[in-house]
C-alpha positions in Angstrom: 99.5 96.8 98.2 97.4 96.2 95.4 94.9 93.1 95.0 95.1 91.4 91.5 93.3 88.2 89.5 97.0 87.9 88.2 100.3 88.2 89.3 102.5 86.6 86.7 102.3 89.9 84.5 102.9 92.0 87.5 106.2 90.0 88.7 107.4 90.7 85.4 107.9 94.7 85.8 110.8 94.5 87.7 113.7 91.7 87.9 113.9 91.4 91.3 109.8 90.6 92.2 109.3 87.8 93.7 106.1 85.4 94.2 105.9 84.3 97.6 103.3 81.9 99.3 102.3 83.0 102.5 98.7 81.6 104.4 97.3 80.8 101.6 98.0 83.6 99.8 100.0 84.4 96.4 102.0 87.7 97.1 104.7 89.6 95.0 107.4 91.2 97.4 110.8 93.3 95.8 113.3 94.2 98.3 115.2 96.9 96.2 111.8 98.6 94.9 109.0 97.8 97.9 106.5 100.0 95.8 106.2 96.4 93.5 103.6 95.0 96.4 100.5 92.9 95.4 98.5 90.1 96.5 96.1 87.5 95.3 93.2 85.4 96.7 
């Protein structure tokens, strides 16, 4: 789990990144890859 100031370039590696909302929080999941994990805020 990495912690970025953006996630919008990150979501962009892979197709299947997604941004999710969760407490507050901005976080980018991927089912298929799980490595592609970050958070922000």
């Amino acid at each position: 789990m990495k912690v970025r100031n953006s996630l919008k370039s990150l979501r962009k590696r892979h197709r299947d990144n997604r941004i999710v909302r969760r407490k507050g929080r901005l976080y980018v999941i991927n089912k298929t890859n799980p490595r592609f994990k970050a958070r922000q805020g």
